[in-house]
C-alpha positions as CSV (number, residue, x, y, z in Angstrom):
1,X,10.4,68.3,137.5
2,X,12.5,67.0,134.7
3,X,11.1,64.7,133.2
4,X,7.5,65.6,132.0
5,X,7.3,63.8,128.2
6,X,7.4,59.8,127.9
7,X,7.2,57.9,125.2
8,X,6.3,54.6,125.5
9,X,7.7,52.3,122.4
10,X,6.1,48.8,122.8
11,X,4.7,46.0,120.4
12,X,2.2,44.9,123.2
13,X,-1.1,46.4,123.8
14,X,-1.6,45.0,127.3
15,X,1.5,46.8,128.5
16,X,1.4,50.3,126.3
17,X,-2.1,50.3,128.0
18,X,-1.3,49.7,131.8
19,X,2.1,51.3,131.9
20,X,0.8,54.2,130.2
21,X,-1.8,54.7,132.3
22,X,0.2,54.7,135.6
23,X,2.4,57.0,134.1
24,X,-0.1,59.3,133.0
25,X,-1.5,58.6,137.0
26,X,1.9,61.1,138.1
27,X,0.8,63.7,135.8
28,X,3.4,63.0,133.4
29,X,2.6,63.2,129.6
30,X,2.9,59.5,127.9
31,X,3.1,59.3,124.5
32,X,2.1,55.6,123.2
33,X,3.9,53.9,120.0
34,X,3.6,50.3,119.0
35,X,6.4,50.7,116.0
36,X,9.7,51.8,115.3
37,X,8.4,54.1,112.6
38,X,5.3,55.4,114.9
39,X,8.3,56.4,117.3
40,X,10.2,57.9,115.1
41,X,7.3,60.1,113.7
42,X,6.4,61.4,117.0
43,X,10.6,62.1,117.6
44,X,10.2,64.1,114.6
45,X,7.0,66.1,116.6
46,X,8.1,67.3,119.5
47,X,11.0,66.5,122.0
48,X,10.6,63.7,124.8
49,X,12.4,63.4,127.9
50,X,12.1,59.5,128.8
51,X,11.3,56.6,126.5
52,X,10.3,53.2,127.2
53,X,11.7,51.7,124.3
54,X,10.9,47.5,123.9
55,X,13.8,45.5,122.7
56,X,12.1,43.6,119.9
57,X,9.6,45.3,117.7
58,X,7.6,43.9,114.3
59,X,9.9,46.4,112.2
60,X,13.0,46.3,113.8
61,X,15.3,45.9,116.6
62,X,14.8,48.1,119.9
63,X,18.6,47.8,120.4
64,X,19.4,49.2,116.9
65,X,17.0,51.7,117.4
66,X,18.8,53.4,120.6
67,X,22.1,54.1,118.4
68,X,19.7,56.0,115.7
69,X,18.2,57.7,119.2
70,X,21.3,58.5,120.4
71,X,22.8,60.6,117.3
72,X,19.5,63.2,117.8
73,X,20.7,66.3,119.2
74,X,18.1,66.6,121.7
75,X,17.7,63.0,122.5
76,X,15.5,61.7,125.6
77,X,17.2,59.0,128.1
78,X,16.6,55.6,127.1
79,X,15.2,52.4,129.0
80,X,14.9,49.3,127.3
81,X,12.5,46.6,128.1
82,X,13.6,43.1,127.7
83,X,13.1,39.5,128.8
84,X,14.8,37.6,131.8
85,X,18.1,35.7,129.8
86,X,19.0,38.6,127.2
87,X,22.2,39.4,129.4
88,X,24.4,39.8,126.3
89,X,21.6,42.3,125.0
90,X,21.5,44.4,128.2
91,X,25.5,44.5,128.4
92,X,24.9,45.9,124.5
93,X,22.2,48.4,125.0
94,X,24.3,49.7,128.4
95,X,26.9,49.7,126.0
96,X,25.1,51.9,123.3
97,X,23.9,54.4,126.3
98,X,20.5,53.3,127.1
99,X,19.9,54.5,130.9
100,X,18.6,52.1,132.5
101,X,17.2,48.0,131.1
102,X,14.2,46.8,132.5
103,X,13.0,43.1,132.9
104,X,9.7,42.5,131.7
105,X,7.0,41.3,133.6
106,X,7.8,44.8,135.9
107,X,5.4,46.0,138.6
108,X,4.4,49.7,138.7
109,X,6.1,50.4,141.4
110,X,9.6,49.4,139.3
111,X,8.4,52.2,136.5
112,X,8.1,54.7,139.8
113,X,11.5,54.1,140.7
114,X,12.9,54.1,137.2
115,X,11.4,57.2,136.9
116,X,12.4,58.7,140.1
117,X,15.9,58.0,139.1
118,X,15.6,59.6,135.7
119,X,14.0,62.5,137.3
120,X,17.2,62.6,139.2
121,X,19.6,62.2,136.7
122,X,17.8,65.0,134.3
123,X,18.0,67.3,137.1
124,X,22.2,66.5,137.7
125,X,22.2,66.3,134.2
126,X,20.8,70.1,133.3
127,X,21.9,71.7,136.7
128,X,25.8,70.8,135.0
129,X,25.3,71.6,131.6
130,X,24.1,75.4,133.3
131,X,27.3,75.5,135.3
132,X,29.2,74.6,132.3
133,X,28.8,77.7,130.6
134,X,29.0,79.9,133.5
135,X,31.7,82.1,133.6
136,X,34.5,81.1,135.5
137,X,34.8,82.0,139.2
138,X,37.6,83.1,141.1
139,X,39.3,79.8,143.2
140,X,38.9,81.5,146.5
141,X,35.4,82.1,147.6
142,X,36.0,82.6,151.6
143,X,35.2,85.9,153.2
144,X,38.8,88.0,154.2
145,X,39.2,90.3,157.0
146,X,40.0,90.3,160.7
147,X,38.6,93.6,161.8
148,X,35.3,93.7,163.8
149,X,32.1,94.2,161.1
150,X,34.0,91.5,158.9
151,X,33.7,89.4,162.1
152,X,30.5,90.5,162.7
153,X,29.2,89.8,159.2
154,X,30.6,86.1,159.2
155,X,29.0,85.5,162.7
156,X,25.5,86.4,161.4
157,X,26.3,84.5,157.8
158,X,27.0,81.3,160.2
159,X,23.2,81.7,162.6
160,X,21.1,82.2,159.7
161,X,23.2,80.0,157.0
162,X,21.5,77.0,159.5
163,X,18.0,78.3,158.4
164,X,15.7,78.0,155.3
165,X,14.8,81.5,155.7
166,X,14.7,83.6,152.7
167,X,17.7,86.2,152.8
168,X,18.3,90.0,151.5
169,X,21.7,91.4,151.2
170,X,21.8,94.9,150.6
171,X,25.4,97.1,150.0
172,X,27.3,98.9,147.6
173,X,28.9,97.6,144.5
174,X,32.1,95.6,144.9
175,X,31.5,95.1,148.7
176,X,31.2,91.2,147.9
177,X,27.2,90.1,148.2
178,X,28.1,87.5,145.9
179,X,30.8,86.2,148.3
180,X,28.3,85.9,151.3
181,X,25.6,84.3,148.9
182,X,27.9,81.5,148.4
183,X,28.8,81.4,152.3
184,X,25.3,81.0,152.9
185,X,24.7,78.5,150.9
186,X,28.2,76.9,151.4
187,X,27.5,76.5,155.0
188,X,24.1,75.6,154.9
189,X,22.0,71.9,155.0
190,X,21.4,72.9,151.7
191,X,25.2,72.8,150.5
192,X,25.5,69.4,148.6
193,X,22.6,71.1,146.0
194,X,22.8,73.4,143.3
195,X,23.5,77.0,143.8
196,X,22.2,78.8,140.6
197,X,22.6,82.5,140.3
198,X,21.1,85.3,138.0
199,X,22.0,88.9,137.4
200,X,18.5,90.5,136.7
201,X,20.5,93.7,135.9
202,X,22.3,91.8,133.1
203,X,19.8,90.7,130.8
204,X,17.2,92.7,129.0
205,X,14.0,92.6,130.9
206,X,12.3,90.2,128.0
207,X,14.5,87.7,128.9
208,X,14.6,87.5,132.5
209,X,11.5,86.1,132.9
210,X,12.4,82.8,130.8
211,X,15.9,82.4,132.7
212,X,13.7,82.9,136.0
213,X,10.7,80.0,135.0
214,X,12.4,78.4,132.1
215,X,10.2,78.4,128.6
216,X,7.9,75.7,126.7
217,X,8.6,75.1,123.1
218,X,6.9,77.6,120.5
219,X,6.1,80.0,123.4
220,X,8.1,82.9,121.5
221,X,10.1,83.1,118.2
222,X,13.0,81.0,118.9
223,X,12.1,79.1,121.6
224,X,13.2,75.8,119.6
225,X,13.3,73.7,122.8
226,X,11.8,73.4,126.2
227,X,14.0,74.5,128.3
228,X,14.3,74.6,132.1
229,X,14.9,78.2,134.3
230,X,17.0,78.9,137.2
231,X,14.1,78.3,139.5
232,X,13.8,74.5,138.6
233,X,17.8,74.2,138.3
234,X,18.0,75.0,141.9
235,X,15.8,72.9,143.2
236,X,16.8,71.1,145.9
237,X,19.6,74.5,146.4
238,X,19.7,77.6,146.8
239,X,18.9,80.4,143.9
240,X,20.7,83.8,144.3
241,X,18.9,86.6,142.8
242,X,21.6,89.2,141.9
243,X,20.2,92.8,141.7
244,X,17.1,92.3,142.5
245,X,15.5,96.0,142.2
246,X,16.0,95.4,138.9
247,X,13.1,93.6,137.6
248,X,10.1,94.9,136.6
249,X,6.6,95.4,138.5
250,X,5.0,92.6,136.0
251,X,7.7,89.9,136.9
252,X,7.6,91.0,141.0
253,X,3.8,89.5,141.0
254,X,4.9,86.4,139.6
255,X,8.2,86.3,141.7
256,X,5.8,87.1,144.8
257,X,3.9,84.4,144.2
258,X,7.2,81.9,144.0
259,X,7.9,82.9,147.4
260,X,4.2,82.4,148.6
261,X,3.9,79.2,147.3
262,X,7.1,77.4,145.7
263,X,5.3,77.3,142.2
264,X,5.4,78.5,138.8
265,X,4.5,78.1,135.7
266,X,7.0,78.4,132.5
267,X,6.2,81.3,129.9
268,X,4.1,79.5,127.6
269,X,2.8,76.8,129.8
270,X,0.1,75.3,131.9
271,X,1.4,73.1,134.4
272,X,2.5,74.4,137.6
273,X,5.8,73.4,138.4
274,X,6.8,73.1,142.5
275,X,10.3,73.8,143.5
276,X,11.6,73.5,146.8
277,X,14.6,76.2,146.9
278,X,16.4,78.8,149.1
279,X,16.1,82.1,147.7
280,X,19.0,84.7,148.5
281,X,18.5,88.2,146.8
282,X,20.9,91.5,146.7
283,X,20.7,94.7,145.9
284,X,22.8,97.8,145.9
285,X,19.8,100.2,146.0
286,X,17.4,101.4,149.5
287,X,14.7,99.2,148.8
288,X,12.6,101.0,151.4
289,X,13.0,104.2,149.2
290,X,11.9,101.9,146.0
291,X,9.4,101.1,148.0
292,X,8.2,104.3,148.7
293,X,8.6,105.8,145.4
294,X,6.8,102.8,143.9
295,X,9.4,101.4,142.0
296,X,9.2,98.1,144.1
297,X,6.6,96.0,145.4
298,X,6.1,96.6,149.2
299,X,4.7,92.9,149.7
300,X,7.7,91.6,147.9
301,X,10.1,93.5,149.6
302,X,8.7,92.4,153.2
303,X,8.8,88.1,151.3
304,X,12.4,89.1,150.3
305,X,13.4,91.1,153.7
306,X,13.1,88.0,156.3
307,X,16.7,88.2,157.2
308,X,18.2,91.2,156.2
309,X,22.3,91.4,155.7
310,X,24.2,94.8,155.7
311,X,27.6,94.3,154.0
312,X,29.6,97.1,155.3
313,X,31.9,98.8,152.6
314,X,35.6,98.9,152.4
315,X,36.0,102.5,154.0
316,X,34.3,101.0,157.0
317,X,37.0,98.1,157.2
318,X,40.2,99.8,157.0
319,X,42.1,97.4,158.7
320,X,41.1,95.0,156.2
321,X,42.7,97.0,153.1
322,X,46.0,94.9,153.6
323,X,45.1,91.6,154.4
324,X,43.1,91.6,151.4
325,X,46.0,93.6,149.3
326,X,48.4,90.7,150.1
327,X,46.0,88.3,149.5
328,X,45.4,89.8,146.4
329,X,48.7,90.3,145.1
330,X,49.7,86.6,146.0
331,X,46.6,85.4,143.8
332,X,47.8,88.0,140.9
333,X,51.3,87.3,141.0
334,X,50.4,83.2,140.6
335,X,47.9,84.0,138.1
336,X,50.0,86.2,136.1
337,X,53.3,84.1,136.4
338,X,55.5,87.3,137.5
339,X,58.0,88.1,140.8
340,X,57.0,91.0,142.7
341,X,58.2,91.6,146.0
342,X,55.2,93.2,147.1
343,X,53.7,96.6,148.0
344,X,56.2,99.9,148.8
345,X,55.8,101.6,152.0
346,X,54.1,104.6,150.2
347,X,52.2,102.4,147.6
348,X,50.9,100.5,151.2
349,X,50.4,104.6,152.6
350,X,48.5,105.6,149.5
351,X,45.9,102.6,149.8
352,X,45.5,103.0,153.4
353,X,44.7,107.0,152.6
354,X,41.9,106.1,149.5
355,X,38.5,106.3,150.1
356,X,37.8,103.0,148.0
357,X,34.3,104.4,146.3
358,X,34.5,101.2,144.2
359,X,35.1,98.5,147.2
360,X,36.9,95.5,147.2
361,X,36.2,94.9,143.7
362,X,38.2,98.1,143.2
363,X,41.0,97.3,145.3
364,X,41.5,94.2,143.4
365,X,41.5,95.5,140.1
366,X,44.2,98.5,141.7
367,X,46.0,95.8,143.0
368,X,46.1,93.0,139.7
369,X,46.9,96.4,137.5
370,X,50.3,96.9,140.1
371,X,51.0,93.5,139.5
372,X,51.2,93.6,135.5
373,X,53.0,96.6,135.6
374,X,56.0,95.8,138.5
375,X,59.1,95.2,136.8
376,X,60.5,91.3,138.2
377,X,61.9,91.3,141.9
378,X,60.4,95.1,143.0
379,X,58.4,96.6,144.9
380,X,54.9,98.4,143.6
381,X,55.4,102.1,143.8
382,X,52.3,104.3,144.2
383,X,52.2,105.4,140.8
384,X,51.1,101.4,139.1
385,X,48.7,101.6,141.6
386,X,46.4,104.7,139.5
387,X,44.4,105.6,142.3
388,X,44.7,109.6,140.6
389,X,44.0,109.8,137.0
390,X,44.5,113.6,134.9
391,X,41.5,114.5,133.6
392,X,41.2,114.8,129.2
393,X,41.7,118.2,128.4
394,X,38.2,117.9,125.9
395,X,35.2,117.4,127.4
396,X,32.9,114.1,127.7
397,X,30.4,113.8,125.1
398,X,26.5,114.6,125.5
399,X,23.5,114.5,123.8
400,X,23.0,118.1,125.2
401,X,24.8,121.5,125.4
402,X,26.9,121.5,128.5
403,X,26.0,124.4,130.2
404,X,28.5,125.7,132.6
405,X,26.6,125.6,136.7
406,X,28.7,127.8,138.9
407,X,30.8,125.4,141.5
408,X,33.8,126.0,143.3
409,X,35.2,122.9,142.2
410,X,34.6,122.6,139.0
411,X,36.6,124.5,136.6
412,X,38.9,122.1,135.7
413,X,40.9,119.0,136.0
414,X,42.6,120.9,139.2
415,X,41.3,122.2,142.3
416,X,42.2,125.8,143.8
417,X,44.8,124.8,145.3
418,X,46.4,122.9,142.1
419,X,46.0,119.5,143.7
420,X,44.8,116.9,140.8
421,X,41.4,115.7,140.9
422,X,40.7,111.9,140.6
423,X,38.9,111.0,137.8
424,X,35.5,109.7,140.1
425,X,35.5,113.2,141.4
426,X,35.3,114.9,137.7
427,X,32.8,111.9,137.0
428,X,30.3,112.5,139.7
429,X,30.4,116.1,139.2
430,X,29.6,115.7,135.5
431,X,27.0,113.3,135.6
432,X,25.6,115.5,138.7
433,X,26.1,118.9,136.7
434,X,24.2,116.9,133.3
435,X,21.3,115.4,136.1
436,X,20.8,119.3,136.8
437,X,20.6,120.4,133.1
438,X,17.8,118.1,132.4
439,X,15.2,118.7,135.4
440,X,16.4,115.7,137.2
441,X,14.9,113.8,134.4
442,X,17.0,110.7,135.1
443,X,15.9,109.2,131.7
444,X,16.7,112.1,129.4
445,X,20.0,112.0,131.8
446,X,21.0,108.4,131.0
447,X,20.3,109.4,126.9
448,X,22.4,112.8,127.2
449,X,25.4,110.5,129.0
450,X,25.2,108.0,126.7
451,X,24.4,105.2,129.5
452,X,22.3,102.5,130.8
453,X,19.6,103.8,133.0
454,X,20.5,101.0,135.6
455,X,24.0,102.7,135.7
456,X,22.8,106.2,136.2
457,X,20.3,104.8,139.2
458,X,23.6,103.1,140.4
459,X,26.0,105.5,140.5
460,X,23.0,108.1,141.8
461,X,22.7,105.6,144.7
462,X,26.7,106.2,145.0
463,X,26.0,109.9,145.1
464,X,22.6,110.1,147.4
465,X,21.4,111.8,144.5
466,X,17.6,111.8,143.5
467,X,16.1,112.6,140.6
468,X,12.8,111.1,138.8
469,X,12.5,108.6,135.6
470,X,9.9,110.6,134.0
């Protein structure tokens, strides 16, 4: 929960004793100061979520203190504490941003609710600071597509959307996981909370554990601050787990044991820390074949694998290629400010004829590229839409000798027959033809090519390729 660290600023033994006690009782941490200057040492110590802050002190005023409180860059929520007839001091502290004011005598059971409404607000308060600096998203978020597995897909989105059930969403890159994460969610009791999401393919593997659990201060260099992970952010919501056969075998034990009990524990802490959230994972890998190769947990797979979701890619939706092209190109050409009339005939002939290896996310990008490039008030011709690229006449670069492997299709940017190659085609062979020179070493692979390892198992899983990491 949010709010873990009080401190309790009060000129009166009697009540620093008693209320800190009963806060202490919900296994919160209470920090006890019966000056000004005592508070402002501890402030100086370590960073609080909560204070209990008295309006009158020996040393000064309570209310002058919250303005000083206030100007601290990582400053707690403030209640002040004050007696029944100071209504022009509660309109000031109000004023002055103190949360909440607080009549004294209180019973315990007005500290519980205070709290409860702190804990609350924290949680609002963090879960909106995250989205914040989330990239922007695009404005439409609904699934598109009238042909029968679209249909299919939003029919089984709907039946288990109803359910707390943990989800896996398996398919290839740019088919639109994302998109039925957020359905799920969208549609589900669940939809007035957070939805927090995490590419675990994005970060380095150091970090992904503190974005999962969130961090306590001190517990690595840099780690200023306590700071809350996706886990707690969600709570209440639903977490989606992007690339999920990307973490390591280290973090799948303690992800395992999130799913077993809805507990964890931030890296450098003590205190578990329950959650109560929807977890929806994807993956454009065979986990089964991770599985088997030992690359993924097999008890985490079956945790993760409750309801499994098969999003079928573009080449398997063909009827789909237009509705979502002139959805597209209405998006682009408001985004872009430009007058296009539309798609050609043969620009609508050449899409219907591509095999899409890159999904929707590929037909989007064909489609905002058309847009940019259409002159005002014409069509897009087939040649903005650079579904066949010429191949560079030099060769890609490698860490190794290329060494020519006999092929009938690769001795150049043009096939037997003189018809151009697309530039996937020349990339699959090469990465294929380099995969080959180093034993099916997919690490020395990744090195000689120059790329991420995660991109080489990606595009492999494109290919159907094997190969080994070692």
């Amino acid at each position: 929960m949010p709010v873990e660290k009080v401190i309790l600023v009060a000129q009166d033994d009697f009540l620093r004793r008693e209320v800190g006690q009963f806060i202490r009782s919900k296994r919160i941490d209470c920090a006890a100061a019966s000056s000004l200057q005592e508070a402002h040492d501890y402030l100086g110590k370590d960073n609080f979520d909560l204070m209990l802050l008295d309006e009158k002190l020996d040393d000064g005023d309570g209310a002058e203190f919250l303005r000083e409180v206030n100007l601290r860059p990582n400053k707690p929520l403030v209640i002040v504490m004050g007696k029944a007839g100071s209504v022009d001091l509660a309109v000031r502290c109000m004023r002055d941003g103190a949360f909440d004011y607080l009549l004294k005598p209180f019973s315990n059971e007005q500290i519980e609710v205070v709290l409860k409404k702190a804990d609350q607000f924290a949680q609002v308060l963090n879960v909106n600071q995250f989205l914040t600096h989330q990239d922007s998203e695009d404005e439409e978020h609904q699934i598109l597509g009238q042909c029968e597995p679209t249909e299919r897909l939003r029919n089984l989105i709907r039946r288990v959307a109803q359910t707390d059930a943990t989800v896996l969403i398996q398919g290839e890159n740019g088919t639109g996981k994302e998109l039925v994460a957020r359905a799920l969610h969208r549609l589900s009791p669940r939809r007035d909370g957070p939805f927090i999401r995490l590419n675990c393919a994005a970060l380095p593997e150091s970090l992904v554990e503190s974005e999962l659990f969130g961090h306590e201060k001190g517990a690595f260099t840099g780690a200023i601050n306590k700071r809350e992970g996706r886990f707690e952010l969600a709570n209440g919501g639903s977490i989606l787990l992007d690339e999920i056969s990307e973490i390591s075998p280290s973090l799948q034990a303690k992800l395992l044991r999130v799913l077993q009990e809805r507990e964890f524990e931030r890296v450098g802490g003590n205190r578990p820390i329950k959650v109560d959230v929807r977890v929806i994972a994807t993956t454009n890998r065979h986990l089964e074949q991770s599985v088997v190769k030992n690359e993924f947990r097999q008890d985490l797979y079956f945790r993760l694998n409750v309801v499994p979701i098969h999003v079928p890619p573009l080449r398997d939706r063909k009827s789909d290629i237009m509705l979502l092209a002139d959805k597209f190109t209405t998006r682009f050409v408001r985004k872009h400010g430009v007058k296009v009339k539309g798609l050609s005939p043969a620009a609508i002939d050449a899409l219907n004829s591509h095999p899409f290896p890159g999904n929707i996310r590929e037909l989007q990008n064909i489609i905002e590229r058309a847009v940019i490039l259409c002159n005002d008030n014409e069509y897009m011709q087939p040649d903005l839409l650079g579904l066949t690229t010429p191949v560079p006449s030099t060769p890609a670069p490698s860490l190794l000798p290329v060494v020519a492997v006999p092929s009938p299709d690769t001795n150049g940017a043009l096939k037997d027959e003189g018809t151009p190659r697309t530039l996937a085609q020349v990339e699959r062979e090469h990465i294929l033809n380099i995969l080959k020179q180093c034993g099916n070493n997919r690490s020395n692979t990744a090195k000689a090519l120059d790329i991420n390892i995660r991109t080489l198992r990606n595009k492999l899983s494109e290919y159907n390729a094997g190969g080994t990491e070692e």
